[in-house]
PLY file of the C-alpha trace (Angstrom):
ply
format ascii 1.0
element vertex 454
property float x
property float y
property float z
element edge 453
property int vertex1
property int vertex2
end_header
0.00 0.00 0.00
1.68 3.32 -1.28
1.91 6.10 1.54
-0.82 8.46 -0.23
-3.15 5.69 -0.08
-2.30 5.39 3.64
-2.78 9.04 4.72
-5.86 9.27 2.77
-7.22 6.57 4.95
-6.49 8.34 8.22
-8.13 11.36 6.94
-11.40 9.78 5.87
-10.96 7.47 9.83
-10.43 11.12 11.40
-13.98 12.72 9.86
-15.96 9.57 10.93
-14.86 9.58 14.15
-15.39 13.37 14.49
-18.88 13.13 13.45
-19.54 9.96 15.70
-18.79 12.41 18.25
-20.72 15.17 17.23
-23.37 12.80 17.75
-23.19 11.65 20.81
-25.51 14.47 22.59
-24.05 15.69 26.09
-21.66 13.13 26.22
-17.88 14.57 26.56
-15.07 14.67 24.18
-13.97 10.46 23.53
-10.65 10.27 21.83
-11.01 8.59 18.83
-10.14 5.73 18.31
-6.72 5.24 15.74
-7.20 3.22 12.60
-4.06 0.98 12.81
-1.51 0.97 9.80
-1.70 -2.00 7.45
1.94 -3.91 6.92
3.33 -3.65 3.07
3.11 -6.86 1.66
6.59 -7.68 -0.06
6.34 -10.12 -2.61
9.00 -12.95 -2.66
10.89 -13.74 -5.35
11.78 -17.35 -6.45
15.45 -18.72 -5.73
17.34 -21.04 -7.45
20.55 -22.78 -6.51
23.04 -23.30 -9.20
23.42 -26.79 -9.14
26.14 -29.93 -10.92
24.62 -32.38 -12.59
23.91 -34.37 -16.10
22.06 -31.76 -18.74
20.38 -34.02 -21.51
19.45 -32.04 -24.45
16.71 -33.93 -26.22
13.81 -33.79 -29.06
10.67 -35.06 -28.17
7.84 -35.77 -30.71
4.37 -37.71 -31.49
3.61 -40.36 -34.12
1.70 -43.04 -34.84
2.33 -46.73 -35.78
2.38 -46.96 -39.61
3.40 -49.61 -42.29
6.62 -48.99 -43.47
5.71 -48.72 -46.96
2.20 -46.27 -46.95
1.14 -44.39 -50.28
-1.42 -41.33 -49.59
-3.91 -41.13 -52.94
-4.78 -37.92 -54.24
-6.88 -36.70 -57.01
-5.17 -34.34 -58.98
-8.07 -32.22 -60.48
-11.27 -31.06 -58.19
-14.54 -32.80 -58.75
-17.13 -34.73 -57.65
-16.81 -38.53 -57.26
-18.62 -40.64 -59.10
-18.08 -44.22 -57.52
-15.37 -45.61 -55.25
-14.63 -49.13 -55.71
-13.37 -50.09 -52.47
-13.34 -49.82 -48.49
-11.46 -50.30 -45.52
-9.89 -52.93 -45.20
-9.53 -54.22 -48.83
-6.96 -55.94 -50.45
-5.83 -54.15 -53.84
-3.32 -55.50 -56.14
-1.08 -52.45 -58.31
-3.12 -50.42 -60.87
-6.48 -51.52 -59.70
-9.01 -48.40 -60.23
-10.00 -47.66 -56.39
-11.89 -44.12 -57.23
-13.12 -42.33 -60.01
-14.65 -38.86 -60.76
-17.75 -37.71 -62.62
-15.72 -37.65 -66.53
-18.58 -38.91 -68.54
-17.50 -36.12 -71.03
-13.76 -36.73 -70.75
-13.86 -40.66 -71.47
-16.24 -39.86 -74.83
-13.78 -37.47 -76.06
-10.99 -39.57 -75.28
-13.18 -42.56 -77.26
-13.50 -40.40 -80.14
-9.92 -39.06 -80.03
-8.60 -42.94 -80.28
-10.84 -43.38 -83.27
-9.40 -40.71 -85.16
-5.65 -41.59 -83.92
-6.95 -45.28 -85.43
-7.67 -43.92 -87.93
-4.93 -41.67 -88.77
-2.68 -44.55 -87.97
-4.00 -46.64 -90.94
-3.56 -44.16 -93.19
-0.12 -43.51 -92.75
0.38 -47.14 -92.55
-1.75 -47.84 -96.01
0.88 -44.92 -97.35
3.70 -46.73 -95.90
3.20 -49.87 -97.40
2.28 -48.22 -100.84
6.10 -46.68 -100.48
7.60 -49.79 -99.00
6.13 -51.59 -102.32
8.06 -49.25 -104.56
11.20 -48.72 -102.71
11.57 -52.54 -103.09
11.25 -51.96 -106.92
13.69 -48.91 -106.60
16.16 -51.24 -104.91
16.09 -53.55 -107.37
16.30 -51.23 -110.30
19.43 -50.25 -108.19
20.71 -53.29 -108.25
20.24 -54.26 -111.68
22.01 -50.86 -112.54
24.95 -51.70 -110.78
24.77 -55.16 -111.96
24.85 -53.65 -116.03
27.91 -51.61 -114.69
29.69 -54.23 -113.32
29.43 -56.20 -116.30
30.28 -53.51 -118.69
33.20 -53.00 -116.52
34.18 -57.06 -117.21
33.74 -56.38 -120.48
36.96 -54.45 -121.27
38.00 -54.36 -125.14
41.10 -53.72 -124.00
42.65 -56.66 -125.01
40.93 -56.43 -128.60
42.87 -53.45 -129.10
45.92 -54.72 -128.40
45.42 -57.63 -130.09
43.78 -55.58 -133.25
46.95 -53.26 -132.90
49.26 -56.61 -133.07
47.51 -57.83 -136.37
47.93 -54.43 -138.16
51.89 -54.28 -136.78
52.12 -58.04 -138.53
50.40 -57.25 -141.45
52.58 -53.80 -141.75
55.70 -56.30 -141.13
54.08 -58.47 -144.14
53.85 -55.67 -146.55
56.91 -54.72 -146.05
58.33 -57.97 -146.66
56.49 -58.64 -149.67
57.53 -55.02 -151.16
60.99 -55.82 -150.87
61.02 -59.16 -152.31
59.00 -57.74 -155.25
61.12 -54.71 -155.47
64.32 -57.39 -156.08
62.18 -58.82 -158.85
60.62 -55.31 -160.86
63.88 -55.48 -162.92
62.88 -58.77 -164.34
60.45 -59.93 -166.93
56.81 -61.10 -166.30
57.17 -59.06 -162.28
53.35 -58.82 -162.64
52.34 -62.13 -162.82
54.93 -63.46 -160.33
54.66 -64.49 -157.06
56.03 -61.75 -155.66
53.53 -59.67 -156.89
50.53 -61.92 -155.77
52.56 -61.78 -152.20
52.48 -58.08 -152.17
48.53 -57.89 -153.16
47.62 -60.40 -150.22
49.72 -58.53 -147.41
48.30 -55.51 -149.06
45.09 -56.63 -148.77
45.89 -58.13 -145.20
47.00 -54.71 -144.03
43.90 -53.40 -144.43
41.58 -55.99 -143.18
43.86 -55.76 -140.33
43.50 -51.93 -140.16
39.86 -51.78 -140.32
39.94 -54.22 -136.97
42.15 -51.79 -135.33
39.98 -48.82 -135.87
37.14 -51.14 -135.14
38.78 -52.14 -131.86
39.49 -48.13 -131.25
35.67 -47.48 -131.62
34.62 -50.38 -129.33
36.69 -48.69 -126.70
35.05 -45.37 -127.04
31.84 -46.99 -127.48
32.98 -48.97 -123.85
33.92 -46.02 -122.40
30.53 -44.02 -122.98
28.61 -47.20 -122.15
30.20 -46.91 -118.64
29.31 -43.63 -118.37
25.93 -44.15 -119.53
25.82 -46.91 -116.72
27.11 -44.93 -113.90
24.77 -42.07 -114.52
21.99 -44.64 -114.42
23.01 -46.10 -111.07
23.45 -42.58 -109.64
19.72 -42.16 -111.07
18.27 -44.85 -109.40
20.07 -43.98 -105.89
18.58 -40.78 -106.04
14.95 -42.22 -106.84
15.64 -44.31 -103.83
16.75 -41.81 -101.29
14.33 -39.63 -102.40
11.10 -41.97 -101.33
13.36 -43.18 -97.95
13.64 -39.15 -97.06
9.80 -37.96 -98.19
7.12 -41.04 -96.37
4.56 -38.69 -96.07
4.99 -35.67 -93.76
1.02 -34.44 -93.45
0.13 -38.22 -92.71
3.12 -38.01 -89.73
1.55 -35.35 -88.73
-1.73 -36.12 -88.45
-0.60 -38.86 -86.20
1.48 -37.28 -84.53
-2.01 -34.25 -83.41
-4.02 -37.59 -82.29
-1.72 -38.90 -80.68
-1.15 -35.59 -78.81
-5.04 -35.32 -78.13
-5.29 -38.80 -76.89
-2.16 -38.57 -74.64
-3.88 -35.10 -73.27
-7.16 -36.56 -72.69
-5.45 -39.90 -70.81
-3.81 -37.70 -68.64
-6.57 -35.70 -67.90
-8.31 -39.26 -67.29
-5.81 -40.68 -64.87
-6.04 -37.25 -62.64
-9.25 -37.90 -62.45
-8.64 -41.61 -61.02
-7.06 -43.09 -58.15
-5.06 -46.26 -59.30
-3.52 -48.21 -56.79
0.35 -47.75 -56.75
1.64 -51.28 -54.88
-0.29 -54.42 -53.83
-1.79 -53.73 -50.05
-4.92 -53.15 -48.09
-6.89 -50.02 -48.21
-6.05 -48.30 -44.43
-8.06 -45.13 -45.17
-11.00 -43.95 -47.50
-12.38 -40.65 -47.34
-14.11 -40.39 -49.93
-17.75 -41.53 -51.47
-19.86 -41.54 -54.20
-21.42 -37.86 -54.31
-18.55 -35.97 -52.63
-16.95 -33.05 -53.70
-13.58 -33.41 -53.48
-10.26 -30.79 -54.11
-7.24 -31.43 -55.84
-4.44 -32.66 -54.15
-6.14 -33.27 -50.56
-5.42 -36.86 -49.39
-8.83 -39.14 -49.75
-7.13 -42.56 -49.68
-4.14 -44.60 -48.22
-2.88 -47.72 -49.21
-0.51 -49.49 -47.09
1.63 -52.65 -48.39
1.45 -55.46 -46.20
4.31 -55.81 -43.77
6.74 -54.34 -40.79
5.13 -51.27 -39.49
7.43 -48.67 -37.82
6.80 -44.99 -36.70
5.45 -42.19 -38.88
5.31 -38.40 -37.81
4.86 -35.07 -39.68
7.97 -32.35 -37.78
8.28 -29.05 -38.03
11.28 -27.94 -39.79
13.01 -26.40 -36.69
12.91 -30.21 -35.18
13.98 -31.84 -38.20
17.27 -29.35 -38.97
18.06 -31.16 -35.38
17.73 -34.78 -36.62
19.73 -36.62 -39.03
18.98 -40.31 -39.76
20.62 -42.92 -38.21
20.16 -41.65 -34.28
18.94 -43.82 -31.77
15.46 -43.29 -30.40
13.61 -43.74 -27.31
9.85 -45.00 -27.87
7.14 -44.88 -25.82
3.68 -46.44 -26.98
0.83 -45.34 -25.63
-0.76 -48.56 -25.47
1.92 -50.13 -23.52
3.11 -46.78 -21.10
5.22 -48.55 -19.08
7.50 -49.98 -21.51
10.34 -48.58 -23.75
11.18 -49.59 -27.08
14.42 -48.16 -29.12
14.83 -47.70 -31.92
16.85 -45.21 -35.09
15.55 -42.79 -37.54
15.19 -44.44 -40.65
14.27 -41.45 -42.91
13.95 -37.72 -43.08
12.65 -35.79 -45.90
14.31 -33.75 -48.52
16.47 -31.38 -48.10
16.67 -32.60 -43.70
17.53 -36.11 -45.22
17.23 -38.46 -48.72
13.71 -39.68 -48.00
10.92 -38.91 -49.55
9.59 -39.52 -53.24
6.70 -38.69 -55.73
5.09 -41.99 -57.22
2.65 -42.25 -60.34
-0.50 -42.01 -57.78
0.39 -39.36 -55.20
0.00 -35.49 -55.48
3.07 -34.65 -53.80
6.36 -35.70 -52.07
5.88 -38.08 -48.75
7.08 -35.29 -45.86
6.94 -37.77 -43.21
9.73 -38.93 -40.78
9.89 -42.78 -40.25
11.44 -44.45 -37.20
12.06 -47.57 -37.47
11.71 -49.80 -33.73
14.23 -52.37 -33.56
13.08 -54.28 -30.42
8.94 -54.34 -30.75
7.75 -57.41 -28.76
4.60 -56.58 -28.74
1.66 -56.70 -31.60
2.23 -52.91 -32.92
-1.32 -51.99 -33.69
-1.27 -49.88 -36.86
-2.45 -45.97 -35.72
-1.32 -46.20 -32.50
0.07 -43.21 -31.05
3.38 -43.20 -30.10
6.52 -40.82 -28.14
9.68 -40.27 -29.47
12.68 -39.19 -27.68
15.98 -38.26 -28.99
19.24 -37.20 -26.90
21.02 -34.58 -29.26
23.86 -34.06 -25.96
24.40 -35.66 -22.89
26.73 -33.55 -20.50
28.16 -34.94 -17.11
29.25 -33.13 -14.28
28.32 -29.80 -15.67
26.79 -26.63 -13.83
22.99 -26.04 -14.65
19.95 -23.61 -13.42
16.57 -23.99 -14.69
15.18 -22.05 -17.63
13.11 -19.87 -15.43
16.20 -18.46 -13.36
18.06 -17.26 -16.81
17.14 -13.43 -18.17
17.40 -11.82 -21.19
18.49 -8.32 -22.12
19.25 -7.11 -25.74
20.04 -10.30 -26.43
22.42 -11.32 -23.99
21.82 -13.56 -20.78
22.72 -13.04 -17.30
21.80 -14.11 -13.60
20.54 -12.29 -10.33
23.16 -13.65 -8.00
21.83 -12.45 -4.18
24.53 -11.19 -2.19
23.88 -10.78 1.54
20.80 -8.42 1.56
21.39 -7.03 -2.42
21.60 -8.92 -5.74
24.57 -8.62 -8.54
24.04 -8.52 -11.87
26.17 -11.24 -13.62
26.44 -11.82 -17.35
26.15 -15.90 -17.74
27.45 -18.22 -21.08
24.93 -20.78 -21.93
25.68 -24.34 -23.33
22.80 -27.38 -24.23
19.40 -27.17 -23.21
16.81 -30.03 -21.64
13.23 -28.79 -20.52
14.06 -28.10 -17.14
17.67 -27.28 -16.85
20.07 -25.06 -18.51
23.85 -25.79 -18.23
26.16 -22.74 -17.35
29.47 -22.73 -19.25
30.76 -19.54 -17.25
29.40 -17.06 -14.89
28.35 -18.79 -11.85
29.76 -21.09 -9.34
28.13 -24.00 -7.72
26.25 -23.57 -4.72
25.72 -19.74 -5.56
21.59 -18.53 -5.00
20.11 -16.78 -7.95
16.75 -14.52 -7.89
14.62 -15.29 -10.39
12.39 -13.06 -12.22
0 1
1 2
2 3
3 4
4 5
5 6
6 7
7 8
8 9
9 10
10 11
11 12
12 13
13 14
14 15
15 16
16 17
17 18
18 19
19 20
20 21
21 22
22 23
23 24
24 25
25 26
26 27
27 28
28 29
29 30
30 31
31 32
32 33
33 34
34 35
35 36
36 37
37 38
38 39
39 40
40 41
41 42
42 43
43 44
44 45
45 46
46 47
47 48
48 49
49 50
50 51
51 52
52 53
53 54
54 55
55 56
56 57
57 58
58 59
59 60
60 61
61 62
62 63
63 64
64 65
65 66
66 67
67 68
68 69
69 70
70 71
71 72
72 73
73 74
74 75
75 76
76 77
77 78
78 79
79 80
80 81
81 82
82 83
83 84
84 85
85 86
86 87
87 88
88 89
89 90
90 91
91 92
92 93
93 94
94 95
95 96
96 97
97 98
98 99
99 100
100 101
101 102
102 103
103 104
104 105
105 106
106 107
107 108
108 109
109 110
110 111
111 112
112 113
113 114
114 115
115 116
116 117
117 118
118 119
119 120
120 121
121 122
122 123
123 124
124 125
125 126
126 127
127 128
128 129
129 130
130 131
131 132
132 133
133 134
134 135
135 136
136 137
137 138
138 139
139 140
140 141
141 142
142 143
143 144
144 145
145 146
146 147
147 148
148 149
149 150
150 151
151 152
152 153
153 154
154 155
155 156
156 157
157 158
158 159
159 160
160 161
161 162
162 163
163 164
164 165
165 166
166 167
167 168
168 169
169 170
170 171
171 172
172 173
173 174
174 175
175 176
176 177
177 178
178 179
179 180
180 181
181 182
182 183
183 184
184 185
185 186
186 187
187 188
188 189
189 190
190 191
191 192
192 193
193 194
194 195
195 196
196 197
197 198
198 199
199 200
200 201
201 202
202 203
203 204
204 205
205 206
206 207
207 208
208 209
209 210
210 211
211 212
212 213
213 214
214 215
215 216
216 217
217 218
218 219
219 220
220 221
221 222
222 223
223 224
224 225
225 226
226 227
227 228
228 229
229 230
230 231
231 232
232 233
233 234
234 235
235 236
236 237
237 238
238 239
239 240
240 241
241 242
242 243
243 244
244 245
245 246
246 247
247 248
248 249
249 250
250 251
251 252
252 253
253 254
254 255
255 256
256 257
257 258
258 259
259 260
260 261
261 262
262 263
263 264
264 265
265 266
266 267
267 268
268 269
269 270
270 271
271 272
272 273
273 274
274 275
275 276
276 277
277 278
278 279
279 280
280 281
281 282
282 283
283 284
284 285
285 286
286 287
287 288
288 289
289 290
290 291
291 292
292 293
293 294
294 295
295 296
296 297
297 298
298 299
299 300
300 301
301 302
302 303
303 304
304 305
305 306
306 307
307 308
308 309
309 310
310 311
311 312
312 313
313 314
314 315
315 316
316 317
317 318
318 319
319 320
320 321
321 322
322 323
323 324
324 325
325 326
326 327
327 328
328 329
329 330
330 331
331 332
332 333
333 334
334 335
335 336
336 337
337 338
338 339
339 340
340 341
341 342
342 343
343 344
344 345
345 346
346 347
347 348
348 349
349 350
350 351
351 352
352 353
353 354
354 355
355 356
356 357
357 358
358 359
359 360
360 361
361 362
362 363
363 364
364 365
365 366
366 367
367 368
368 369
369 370
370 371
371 372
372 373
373 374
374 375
375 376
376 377
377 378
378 379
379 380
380 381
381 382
382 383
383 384
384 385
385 386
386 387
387 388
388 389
389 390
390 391
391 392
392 393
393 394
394 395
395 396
396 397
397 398
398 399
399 400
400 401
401 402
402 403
403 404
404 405
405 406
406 407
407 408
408 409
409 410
410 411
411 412
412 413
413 414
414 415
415 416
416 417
417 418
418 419
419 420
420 421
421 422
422 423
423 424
424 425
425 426
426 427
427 428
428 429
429 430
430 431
431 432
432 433
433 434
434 435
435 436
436 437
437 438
438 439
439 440
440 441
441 442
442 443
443 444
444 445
445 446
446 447
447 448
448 449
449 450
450 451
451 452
452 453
């Protein structure tokens, strides 16, 4: 009680006793009576003893029991569902239709689409057997071209030439031979009619037969030579017929096929995010959804679990993940069994805290969820079942420690109230790991010293 409040109070005791005395008649002067003064009421202030001990800093989380291997279903397009094909509890193999949506329109258009890709198909495939047809004739007219070349080319007149050219050098030697011998007889009587002369006429006459077959054997070889030509042009011909059906097979055909198949891949898409499809063989551990219901994209409405171990599933923040990494050992505590601990390590973390994690052909988005495995279960894990997780981050021995409540904060800094005989000292502390209820004090403090908390 502050002091104004106190004097007002004797005032306001002073005026009631005066007029209780004013009416009191013929009675004389009473003293009045004093109004004694309440005691302040000092509020105490907690103390804490810094203390040694063991700090354990720790996480601490919830889960539940859940198959190892879970998929969560999603549609990926809003809608309203037009049947579901299966409930709790059901077995499914991989690809089974569980849920569809209302897509009367979708699955006629996609029925019409795969006509007209059908039938865009044969076309092209009519066209391509219409050009397969003739390129086989091309390739034989290629092949009988080279063939004519080839035997053109075995067909050298070379050696007529040379053998034409021999004859006309022998006949040219025979001439010769019969000029001379004739030449010794001109001086003598009856030359004409002698042998010599008859000798001369025949190699005479020989020559030329034998130079008509040299200029005949001359124009062979040109008419060879152009013959090859005339070949080789024709194979180059019929190479160029050929490439040119193996590089133009219809383009607008290829491309009509190409649009439906477009269309139809579109509409199948559109289809399947309209579906659920079962991604693994299991049984159905969740269905949310029903025939009539509207549902949203991407919002869970099924889970299918494969059949199997079962371990410990749990959505963390990211400030309790960036303190986990997978392999550390776990304490477990389930809730149907409270007086028993199970251990166990963390099997996965999602991407980026860990590797875990993944996007399959059914589910909307990546699995988030951290799994523990629990490597001593001898009980019947019931699948749901909530479940505790500890894990010790630090352990520190022998250390100095105060409890949270005894450490301030000041501009960001921490310090201590240490009390001092009848005052308190301000003293600036240096923290190390953290549990829930105990601090440990690096520097600062001693042990045994009081501190005044806030």
């Amino acid at each position: 009680m502050g002091r104004r409040q106190l004097c007002l109070l004797l005032v306001v005791a002073a005026l009631i006793g005066a007029a209780l005395a004013g009416c009191s008649g013929g009675a004389g002067p009473q003293e009045p009576t004093p109004t004694p003064i309440p005691t302040a009421v000092v509020p105490s202030k907690p103390t804490y003893k810094v203390e040694r001990g063991t700090v354990i800093e720790e996480v601490k989380f919830t889960g539940r029991i859940a198959p190892v291997e879970e998929e969560q279903l999603y549609f990926r397009v809003d809608g309203r569902v037009a049947t579901v094909n299966v409930k709790q509890g059901d077995t499914v193999k991989a690809g089974d239709i569980l849920a569809e949506l209302e897509i009367d329109n979708l699955l006629n258009a996609l029925a019409q689409a795969e006509v007209g890709l059908q039938t865009a198909q044969l076309q092209l495939k009519t066209a391509q057997e219409a050009s397969t047809e003739q390129r086989t004739r091309l390739q034989i007219n290629l092949e009988v071209a080279k063939l004519r070349l080839e035997q053109a080319k075995a067909q050298n007149p070379a050696p007529s030439v040379a053998i034409a050219a021999a004859n006309l050098e022998r006949a040219a030697a025979e001439v010769q031979r019969a000029q001379a011998a004739y030449d010794r007889r001109a001086t003598q009587p009856g030359v004409s009619a002698s042998w010599e002369a008859a000798s001369l006429q025949d190699a005479t006459i020989n020559y030329q037969i034998a130079k008509a077959q040299y200029d005949q054997a001359l124009q062979n070889q040109k008419a060879h030579e152009l013959d090859l030509q005339i070949l080789e042009r024709n194979v180059r011909i019929a190479q160029m017929e050929l490439d040119r059906l193996e590089s133009a097979v219809d383009p607008v055909l290829e491309q009509q096929v190409a649009r439906a198949q477009l269309e139809v891949d579109r509409l199948r898409a559109e289809v399947a995010n309209a579906r659920l499809v079962a991604p693994i063989d299991g049984e159905v551990t969740m269905v949310g959804a029903y025939a009539g219901r509207t549902v949203n994209a991407y919002r869970p409405v099924m889970t299918v679990a494969a059949p199997g171990a079962l371990e410990v599933s749990a959505d963390l923040t990211s400030d309790t993940m960036q303190k986990l990494s997978v392999g550390q050992e776990c304490t477990i505590i389930i809730v149907n069994y409270p007086a028993k601990e199970f251990h166990g390590k963390i099997r996965r973390l999602p991407y980026p805290y860990g590797t875990g994690g993944s996007i399959t052909a059914s589910t909307a988005e990546e699995d988030r969820s951290t799994r523990v495995s629990i490597e001593d279960a001898d009980v019947t894990l019931e699948k749901g079942a909530l479940v505790r997780v500890s894990v010790v981050l630090q352990k520190k021995d022998n250390v100095l420690w105060l409890p949270p409540a005894a450490i301030r904060t000041f501009q960001g800094k921490n310090f201590v109230l240490v009390l001092e005989g009848e005052g308190q000292r301000r003293v600036p502390v240096q923290l190390g790991i953290k549990a829930e209820d105990r601090v440990e004090i690096l520097s600062g403090v001693e042990e045994g010293q009081v501190v005044v908390g806030p």
